[in-house]
C-alpha positions as CSV (number, residue, x, y, z in Angstrom):
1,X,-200.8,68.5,128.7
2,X,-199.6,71.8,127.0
3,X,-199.4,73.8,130.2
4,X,-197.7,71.3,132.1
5,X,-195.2,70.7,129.1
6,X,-194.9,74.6,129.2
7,X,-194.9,74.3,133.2
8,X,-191.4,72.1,132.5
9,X,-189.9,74.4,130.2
10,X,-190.2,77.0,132.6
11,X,-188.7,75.0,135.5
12,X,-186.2,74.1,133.3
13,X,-184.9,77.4,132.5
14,X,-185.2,78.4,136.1
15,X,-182.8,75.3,136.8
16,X,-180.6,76.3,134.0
17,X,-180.4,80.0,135.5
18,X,-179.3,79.0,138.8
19,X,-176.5,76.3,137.7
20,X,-175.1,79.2,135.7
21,X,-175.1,81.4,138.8
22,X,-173.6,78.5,140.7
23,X,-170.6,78.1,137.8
24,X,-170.1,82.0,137.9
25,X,-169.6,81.5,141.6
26,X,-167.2,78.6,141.2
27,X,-165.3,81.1,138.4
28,X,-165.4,84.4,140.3
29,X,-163.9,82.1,143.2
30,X,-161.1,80.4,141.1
31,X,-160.2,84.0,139.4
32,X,-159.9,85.6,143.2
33,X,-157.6,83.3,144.4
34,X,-155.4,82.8,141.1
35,X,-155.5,87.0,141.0
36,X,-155.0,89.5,143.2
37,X,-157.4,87.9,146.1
38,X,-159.9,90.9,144.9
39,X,-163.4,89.5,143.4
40,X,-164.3,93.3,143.2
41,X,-162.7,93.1,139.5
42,X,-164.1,89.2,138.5
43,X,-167.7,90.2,139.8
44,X,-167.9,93.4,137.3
45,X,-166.2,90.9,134.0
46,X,-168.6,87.7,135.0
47,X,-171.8,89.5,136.0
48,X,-172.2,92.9,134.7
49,X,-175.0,94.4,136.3
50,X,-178.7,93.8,134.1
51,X,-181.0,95.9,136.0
52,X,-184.7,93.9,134.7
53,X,-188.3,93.9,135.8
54,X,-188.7,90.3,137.7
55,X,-191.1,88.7,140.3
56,X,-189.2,88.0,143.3
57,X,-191.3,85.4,145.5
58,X,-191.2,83.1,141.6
59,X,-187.6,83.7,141.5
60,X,-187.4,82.2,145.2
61,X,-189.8,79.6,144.4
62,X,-187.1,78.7,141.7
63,X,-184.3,78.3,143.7
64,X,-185.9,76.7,146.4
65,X,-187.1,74.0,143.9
66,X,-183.9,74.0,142.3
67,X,-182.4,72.7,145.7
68,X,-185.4,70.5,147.0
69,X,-184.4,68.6,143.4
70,X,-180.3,68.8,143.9
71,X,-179.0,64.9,144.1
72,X,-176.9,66.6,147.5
73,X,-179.7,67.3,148.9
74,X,-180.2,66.3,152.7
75,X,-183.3,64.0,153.0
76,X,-183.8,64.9,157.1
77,X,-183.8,68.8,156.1
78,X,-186.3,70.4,154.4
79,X,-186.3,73.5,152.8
80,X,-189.5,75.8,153.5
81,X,-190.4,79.1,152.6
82,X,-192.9,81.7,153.4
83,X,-193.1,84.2,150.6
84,X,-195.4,87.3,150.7
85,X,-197.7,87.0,147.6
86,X,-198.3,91.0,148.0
87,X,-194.8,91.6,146.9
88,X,-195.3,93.9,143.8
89,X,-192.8,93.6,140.8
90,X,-189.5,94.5,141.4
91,X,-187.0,96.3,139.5
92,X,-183.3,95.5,140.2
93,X,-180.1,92.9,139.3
94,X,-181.9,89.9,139.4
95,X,-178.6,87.8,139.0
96,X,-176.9,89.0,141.3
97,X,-179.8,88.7,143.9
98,X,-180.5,85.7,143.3
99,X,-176.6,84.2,143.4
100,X,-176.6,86.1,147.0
101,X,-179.5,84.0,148.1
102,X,-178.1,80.9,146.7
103,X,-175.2,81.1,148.4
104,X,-177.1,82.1,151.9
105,X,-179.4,78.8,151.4
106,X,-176.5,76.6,150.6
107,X,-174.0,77.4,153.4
108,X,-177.7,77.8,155.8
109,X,-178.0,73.3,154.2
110,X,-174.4,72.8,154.7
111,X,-174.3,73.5,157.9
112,X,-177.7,71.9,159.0
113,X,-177.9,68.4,160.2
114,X,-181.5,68.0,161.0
115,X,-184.5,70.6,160.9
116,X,-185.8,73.0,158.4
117,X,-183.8,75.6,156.1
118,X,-186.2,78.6,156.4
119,X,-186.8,81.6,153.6
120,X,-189.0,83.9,154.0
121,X,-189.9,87.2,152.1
122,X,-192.5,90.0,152.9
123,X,-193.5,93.2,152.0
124,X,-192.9,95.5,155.1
């Protein structure tokens, strides 16, 4: 019972990590088109690079969950995902990253009817 309580709390967080990603999009977007149509200058004031250590096929996992559990999601797509397990850690802007990939698997569901929303991540 106590890992899958701690199993929750880490989703949970992971969820939390991802809305705020998705509100700093909604911000950045707002601020570009009440300024000077530049996000250059949003970007660096809303997410200032954090370059941290971070495991990038759980970080997928995350999202992927994240959107498998979204009340918009589409019940005749599903969201797969192929994720290389050899893929050492990872140093980099994990934020940003991830808020890049977000946006690529939510305009890749928008714009899919029927079928299967793909990711895929491997070592080369």
């Amino acid at each position: 019972a106590l890992r899958s309580l701690n199993e929750q709390v880490l989703h949970e967080q992971a969820c939390t990590h991802m809305l705020s990603l998705i509100v700093s999009n909604l911000w950045e977007f707002d601020t570009a088109l009440a300024g000077d149509g530049s996000s250059r200058s949003s970007t660096n004031v809303l997410l200032p690079s954090a370059i941290e250590d971070f495991d990038l096929p759980a970080r997928l996992t995350d999202i992927i969950e994240l959107l498998k559990a979204s009340p918009s999601a589409k019940h005749h797509v599903r969201i797969e995902s192929a994720l290389d397990p050899a893929i050492p850690t990872l140093r980099g802007d994990i934020s940003k990253l991830m808020r890049a990939v977000l946006n690529l698997l939510t305009n890749a569901l928008k714009f899919t009817d029927q079928g299967v929303v793909m990711l895929s991540a491997h070592l080369v």
